[in-house]
N, CA, C and O atoms as a MOPAC input file, in Angstrom:
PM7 MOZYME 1SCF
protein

 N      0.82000 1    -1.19300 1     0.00000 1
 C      0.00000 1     0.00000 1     0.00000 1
 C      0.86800 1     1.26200 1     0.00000 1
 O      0.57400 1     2.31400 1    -0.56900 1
 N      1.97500 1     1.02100 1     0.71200 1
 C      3.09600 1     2.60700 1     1.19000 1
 C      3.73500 1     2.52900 1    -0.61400 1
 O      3.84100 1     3.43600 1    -1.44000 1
 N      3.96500 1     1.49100 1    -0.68500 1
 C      4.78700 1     1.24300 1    -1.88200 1
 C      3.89000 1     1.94800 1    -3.52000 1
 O      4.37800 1     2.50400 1    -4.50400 1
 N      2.67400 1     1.64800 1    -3.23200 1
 C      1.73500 1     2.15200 1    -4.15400 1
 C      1.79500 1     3.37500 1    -4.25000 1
 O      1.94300 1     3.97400 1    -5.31500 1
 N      1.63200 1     4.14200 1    -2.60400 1
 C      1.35800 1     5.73400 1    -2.92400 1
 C      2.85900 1     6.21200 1    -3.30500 1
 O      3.04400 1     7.14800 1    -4.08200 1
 N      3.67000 1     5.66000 1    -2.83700 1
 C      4.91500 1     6.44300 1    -3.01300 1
 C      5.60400 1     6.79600 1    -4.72900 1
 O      6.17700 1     7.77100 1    -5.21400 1
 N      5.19300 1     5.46400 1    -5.25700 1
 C      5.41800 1     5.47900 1    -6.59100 1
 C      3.56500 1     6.17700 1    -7.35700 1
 O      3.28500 1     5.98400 1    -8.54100 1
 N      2.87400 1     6.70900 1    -6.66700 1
 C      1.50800 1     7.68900 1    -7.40600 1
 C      2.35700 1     8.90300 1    -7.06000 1
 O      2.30600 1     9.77700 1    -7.92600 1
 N      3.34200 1     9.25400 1    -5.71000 1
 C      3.60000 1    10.57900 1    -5.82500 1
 C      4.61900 1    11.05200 1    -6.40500 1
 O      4.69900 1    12.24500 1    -6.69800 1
 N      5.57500 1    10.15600 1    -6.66300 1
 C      6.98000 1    10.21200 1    -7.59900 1
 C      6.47000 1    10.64700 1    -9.42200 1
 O      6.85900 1    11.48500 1   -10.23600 1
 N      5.36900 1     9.49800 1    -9.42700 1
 C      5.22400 1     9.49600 1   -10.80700 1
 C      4.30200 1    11.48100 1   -11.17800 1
 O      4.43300 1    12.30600 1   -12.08200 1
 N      3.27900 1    11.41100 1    -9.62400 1
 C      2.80800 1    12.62600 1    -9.68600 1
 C      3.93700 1    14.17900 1   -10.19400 1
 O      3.68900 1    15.05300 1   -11.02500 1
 N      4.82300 1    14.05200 1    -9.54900 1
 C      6.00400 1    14.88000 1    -9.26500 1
 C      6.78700 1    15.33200 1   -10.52600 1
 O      7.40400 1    16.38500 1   -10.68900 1
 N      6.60400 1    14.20800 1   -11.44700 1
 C      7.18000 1    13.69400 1   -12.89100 1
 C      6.62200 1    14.68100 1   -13.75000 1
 O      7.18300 1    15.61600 1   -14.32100 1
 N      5.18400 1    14.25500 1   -13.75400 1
 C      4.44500 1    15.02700 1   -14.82400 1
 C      4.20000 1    16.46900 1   -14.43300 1
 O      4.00400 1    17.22800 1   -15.38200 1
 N      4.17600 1    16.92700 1   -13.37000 1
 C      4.28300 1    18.61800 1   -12.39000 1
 C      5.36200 1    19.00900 1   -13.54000 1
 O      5.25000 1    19.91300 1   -14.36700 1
 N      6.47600 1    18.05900 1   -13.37400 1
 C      8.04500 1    18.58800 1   -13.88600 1
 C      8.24100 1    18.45600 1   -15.21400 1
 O      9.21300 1    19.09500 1   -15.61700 1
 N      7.50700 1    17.69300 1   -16.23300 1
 C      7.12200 1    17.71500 1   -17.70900 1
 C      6.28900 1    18.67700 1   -17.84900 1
 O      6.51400 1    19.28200 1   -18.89700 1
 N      5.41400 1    19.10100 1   -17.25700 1
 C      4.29100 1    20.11400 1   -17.77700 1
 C      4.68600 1    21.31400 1   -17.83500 1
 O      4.31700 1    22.07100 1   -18.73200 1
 N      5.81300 1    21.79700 1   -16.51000 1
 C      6.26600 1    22.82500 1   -16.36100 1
 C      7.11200 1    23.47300 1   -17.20800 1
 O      7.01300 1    24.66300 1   -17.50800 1
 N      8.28100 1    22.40600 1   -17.75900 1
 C      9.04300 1    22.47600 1   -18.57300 1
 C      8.23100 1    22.37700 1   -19.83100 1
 O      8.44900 1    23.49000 1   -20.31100 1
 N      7.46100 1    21.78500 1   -20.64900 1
 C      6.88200 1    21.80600 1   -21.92900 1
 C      5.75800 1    23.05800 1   -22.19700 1
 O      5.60900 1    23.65800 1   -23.26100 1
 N      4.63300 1    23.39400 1   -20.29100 1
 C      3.60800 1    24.15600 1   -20.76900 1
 C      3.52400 1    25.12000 1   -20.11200 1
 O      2.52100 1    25.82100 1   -19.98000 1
 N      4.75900 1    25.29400 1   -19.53300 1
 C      5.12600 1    26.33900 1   -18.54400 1
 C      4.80900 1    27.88900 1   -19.68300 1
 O      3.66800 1    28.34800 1   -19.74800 1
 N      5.51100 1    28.27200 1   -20.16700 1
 C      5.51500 1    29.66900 1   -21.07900 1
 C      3.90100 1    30.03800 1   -21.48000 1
 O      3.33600 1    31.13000 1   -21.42100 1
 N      3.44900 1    28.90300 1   -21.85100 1
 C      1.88300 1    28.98900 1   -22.07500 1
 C      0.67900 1    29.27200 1   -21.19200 1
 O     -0.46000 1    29.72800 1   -21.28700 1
 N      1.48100 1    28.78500 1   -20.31600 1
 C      0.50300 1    29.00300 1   -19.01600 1
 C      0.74600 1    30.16200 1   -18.51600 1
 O     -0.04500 1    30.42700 1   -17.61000 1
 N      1.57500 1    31.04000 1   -18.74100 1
 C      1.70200 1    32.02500 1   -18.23000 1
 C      1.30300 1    33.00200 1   -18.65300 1
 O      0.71500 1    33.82400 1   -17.94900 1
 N      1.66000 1    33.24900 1   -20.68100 1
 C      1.33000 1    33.80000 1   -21.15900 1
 C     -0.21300 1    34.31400 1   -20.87600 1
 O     -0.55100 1    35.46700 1   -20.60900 1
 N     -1.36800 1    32.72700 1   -21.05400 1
 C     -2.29500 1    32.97800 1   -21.26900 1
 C     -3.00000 1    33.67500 1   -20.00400 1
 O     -3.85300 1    34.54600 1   -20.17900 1
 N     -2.66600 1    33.31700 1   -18.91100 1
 C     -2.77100 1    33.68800 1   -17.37900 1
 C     -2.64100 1    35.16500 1   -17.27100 1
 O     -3.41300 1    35.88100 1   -16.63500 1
 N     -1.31300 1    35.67500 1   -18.13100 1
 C     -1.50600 1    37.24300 1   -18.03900 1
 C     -2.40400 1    37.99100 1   -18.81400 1
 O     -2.93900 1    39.00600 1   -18.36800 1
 N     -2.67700 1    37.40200 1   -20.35500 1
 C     -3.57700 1    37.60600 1   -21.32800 1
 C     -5.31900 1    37.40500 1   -20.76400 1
 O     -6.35700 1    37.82100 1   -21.28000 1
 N     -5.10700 1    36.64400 1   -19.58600 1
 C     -6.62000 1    36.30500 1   -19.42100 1
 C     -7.05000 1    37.44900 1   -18.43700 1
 O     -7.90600 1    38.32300 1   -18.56700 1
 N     -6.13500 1    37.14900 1   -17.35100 1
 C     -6.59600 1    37.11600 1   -15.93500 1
 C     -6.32200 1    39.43000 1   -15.78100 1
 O     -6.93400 1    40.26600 1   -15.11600 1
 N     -5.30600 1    39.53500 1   -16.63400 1
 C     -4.49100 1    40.86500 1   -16.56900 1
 C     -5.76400 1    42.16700 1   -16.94200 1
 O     -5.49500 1    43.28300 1   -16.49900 1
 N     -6.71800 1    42.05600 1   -17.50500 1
 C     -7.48500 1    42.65700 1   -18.59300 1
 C     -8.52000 1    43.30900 1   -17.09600 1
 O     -8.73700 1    44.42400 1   -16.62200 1
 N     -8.89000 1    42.05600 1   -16.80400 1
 C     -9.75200 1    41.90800 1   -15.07400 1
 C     -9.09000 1    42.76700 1   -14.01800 1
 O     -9.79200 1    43.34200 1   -13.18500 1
 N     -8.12700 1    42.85100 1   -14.01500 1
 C     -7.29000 1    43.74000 1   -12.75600 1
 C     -6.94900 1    45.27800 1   -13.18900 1
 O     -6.82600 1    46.24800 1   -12.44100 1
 N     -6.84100 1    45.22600 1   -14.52000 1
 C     -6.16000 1    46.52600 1   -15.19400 1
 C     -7.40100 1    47.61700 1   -15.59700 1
 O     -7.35200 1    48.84700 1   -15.63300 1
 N     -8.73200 1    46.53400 1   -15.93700 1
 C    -10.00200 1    47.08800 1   -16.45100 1
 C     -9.18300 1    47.52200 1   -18.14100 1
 O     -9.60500 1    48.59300 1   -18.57700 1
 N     -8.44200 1    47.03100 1   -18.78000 1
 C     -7.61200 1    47.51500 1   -19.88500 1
 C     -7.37300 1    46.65200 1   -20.48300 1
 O     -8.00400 1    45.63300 1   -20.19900 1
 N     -6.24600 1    46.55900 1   -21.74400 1
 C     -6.48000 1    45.68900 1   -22.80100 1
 C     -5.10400 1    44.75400 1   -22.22200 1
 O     -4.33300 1    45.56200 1   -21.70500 1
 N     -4.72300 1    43.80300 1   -22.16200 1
 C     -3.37400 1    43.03300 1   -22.23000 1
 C     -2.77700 1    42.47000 1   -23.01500 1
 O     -3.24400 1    41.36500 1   -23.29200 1
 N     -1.62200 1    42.84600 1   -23.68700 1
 C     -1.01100 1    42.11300 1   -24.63400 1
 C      0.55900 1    41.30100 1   -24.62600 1
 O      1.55800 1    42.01400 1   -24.53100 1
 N      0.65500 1    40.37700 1   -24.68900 1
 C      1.78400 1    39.92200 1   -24.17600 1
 C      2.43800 1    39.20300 1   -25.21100 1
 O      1.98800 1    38.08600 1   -25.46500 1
 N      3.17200 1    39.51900 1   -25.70100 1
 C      4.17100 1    38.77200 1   -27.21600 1
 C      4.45100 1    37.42500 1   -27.12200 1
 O      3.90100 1    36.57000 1   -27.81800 1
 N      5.49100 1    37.15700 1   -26.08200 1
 C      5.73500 1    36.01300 1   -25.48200 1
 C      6.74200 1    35.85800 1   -24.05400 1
 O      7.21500 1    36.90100 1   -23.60200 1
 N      7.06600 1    34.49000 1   -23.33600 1
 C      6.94200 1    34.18200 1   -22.18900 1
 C      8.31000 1    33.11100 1   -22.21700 1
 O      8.38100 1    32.14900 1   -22.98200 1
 N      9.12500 1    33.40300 1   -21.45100 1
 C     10.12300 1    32.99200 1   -21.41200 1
 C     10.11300 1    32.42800 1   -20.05200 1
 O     10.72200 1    33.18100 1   -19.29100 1
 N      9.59100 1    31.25700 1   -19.39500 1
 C      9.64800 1    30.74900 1   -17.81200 1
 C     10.56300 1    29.51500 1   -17.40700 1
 O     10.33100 1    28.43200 1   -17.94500 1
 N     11.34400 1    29.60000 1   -16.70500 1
 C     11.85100 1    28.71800 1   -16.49900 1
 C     11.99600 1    27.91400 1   -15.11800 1
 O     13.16900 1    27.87700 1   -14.74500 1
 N     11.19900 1    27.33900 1   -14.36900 1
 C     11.23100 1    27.36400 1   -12.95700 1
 C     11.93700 1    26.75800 1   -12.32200 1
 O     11.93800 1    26.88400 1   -11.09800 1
 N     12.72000 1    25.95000 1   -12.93500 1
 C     13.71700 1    24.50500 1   -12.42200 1
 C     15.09300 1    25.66200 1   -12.67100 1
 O     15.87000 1    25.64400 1   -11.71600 1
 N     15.37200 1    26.36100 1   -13.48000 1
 C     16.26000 1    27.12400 1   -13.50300 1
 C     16.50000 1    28.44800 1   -12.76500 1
 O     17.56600 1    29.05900 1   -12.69200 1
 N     14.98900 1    28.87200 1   -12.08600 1
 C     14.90800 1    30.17100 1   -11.55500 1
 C     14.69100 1    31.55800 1   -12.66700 1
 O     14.70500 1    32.74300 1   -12.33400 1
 N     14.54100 1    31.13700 1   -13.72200 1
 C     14.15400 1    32.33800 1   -14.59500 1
 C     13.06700 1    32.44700 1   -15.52600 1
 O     12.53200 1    31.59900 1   -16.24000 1
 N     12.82200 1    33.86700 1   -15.33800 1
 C     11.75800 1    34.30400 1   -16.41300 1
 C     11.90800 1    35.58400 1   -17.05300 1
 O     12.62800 1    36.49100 1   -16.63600 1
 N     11.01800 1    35.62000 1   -18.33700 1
 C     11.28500 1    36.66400 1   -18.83100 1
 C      9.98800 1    37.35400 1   -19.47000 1
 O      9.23700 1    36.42200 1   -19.75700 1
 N      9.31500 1    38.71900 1   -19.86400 1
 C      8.57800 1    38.93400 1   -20.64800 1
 C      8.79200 1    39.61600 1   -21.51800 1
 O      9.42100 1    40.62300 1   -21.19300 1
 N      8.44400 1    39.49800 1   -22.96400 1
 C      8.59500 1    40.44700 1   -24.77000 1
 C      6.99400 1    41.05000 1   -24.66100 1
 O      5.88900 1    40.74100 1   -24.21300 1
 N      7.67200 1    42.10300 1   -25.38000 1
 C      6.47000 1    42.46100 1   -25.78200 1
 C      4.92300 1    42.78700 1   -25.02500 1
 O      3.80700 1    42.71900 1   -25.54000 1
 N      5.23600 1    43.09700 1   -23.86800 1
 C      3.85300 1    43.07200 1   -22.97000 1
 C      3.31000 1    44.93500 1   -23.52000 1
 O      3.98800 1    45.95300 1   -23.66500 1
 N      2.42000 1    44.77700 1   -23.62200 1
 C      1.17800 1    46.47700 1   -23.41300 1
 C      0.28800 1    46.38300 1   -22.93200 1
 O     -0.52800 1    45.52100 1   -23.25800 1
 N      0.10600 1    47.17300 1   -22.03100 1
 C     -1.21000 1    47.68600 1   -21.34200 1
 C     -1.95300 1    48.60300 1   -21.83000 1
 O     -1.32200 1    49.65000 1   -21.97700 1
 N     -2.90900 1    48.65400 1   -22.11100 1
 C     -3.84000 1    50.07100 1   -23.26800 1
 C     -4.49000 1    50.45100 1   -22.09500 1
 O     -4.70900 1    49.73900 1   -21.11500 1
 N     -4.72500 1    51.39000 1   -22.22800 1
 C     -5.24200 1    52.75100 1   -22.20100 1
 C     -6.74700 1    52.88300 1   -21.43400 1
 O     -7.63700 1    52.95000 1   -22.28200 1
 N     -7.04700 1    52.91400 1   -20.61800 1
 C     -8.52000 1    53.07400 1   -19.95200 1
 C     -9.36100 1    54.06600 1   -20.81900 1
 O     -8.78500 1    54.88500 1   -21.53500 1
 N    -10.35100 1    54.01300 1   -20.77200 1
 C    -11.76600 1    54.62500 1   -21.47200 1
 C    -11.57700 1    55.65800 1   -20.94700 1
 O    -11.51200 1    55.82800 1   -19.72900 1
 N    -11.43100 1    56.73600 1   -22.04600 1
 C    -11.51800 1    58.47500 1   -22.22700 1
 C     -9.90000 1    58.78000 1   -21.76400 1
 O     -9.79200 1    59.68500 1   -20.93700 1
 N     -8.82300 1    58.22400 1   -22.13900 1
 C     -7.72500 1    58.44100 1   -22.24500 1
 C     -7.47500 1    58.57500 1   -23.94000 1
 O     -7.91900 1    57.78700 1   -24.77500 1
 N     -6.70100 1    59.70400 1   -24.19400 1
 C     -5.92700 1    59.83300 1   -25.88400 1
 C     -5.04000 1    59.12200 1   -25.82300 1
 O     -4.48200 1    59.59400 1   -26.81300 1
 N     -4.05900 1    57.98000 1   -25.35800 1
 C     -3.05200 1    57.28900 1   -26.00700 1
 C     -4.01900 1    56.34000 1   -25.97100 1
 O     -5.11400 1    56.22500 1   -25.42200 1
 N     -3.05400 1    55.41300 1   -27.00100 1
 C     -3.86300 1    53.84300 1   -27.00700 1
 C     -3.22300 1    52.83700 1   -26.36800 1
 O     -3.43300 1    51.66100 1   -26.66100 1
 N     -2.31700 1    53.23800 1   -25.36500 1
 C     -1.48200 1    52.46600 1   -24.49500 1
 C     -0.79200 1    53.10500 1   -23.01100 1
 O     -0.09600 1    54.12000 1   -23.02200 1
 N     -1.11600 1    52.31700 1   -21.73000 1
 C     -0.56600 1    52.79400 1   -20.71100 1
 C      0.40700 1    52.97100 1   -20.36300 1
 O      0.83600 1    53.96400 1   -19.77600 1
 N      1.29100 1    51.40000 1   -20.86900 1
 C      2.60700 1    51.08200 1   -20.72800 1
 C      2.69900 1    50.33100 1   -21.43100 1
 O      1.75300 1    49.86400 1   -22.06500 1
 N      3.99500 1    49.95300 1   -21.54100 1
 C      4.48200 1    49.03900 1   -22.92700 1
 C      6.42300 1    48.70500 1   -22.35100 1
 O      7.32100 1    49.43700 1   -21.93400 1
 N      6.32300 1    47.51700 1   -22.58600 1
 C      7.45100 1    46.64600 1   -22.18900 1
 C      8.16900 1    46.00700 1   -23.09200 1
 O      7.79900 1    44.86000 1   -23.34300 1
 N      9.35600 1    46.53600 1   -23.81500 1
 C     10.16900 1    45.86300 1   -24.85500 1
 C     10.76000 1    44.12200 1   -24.33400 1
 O     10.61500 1    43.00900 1   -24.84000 1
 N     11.41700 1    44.60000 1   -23.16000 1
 C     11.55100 1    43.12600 1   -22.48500 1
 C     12.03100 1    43.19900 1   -21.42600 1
 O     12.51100 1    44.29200 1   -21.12800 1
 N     12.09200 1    42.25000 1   -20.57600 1
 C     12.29300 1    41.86500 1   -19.28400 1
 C     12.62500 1    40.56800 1   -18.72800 1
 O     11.88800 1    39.59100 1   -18.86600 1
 N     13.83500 1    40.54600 1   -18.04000 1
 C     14.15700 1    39.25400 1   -17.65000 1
 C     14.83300 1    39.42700 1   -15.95100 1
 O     15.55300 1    40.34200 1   -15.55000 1
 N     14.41500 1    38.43800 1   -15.30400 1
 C     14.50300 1    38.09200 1   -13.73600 1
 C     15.70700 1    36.88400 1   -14.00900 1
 O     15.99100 1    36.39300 1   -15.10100 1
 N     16.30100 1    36.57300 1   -12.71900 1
 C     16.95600 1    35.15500 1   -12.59500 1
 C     16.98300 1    35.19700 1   -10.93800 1
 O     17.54800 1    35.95400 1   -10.14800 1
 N     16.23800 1    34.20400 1   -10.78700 1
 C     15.82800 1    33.86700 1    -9.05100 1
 C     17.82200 1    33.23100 1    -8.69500 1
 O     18.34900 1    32.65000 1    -9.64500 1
 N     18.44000 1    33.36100 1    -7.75500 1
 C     19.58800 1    32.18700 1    -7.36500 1
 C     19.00000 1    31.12200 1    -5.92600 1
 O     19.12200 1    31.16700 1    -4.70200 1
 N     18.13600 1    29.94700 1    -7.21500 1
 C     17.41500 1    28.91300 1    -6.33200 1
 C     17.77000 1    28.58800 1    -5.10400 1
 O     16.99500 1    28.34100 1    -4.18000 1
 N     19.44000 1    28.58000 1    -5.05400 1
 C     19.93900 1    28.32800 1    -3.71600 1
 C     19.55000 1    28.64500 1    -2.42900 1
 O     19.59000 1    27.88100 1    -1.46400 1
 N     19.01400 1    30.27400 1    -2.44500 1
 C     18.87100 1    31.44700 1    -1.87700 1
 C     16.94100 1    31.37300 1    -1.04900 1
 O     16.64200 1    31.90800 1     0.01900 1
 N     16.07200 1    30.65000 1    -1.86200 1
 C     14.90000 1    31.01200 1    -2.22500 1
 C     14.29900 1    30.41600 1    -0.49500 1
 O     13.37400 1    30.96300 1     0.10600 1
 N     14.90300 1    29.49500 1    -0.09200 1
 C     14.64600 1    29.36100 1     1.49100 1
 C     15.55400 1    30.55900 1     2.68500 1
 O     15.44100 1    30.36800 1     3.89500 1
 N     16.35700 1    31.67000 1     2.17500 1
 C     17.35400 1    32.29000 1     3.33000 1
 C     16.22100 1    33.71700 1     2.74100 1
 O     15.28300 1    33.97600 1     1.98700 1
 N     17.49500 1    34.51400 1     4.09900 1
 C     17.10900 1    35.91400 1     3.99000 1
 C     18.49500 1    36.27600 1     3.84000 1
 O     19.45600 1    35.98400 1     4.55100 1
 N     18.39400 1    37.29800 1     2.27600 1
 C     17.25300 1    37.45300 1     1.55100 1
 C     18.04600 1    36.61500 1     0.50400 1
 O     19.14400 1    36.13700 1     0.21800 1
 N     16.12100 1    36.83300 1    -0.05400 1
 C     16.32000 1    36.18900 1    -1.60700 1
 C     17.11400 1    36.55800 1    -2.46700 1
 O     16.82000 1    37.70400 1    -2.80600 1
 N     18.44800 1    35.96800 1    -3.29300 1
 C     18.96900 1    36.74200 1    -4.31300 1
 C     17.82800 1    36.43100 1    -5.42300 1
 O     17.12800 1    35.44500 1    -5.65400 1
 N     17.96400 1    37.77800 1    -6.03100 1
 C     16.98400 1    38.32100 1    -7.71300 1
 C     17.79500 1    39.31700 1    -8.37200 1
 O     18.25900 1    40.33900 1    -7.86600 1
 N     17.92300 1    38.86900 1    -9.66200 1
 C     19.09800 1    39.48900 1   -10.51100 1
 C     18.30000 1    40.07600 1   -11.44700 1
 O     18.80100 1    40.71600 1   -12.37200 1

């Protein structure tokens, strides 16, 4: 029975760590594209998604935020690119290194 769950949570752990790595960028993308529009009351646009979580990094291209109703630009902000690198080592001490 121990032997059963242990190999459901290994194998569980597996596919966490395939999904992340294969649907990681996607999930994020769409997460900011979805969820961003709702918080901003504005338009979200996000180019693409560079995530890497086993490595500690991410990145975003291309993100814009438009413009709220009865504003003249057609954009709030706008983000050529952006990149973080967590040093995983760090992510349990004080403080966190973020580069």
């Amino acid at each position: 029975m121990i032997k059963k769950l242990l190999i459901g949570i290994v194998a569980l752990i597996a596919i966490l760590f395939l999904g992340g790595m294969f649907y990681g960028n996607s999930i994020v993308k769409g997460s900011v594209e979805e969820y961003g529009p709702e918080y901003t009351g504005t338009s979200v646009v996000l180019d693409d998604v560079s995530f890497s979580p086993f490595a500690g990094t991410a990145g975003l291209t291309g993100l814009v935020i438009g413009s709220p109703e009865g504003f003249d630009s057609d954009k709030t902000f706008s983000l050529k690119e952006i990149s973080v690198k967590l040093e995983l080592s760090t992510l349990m001490s004080d403080p966190v290194h973020i580069y």
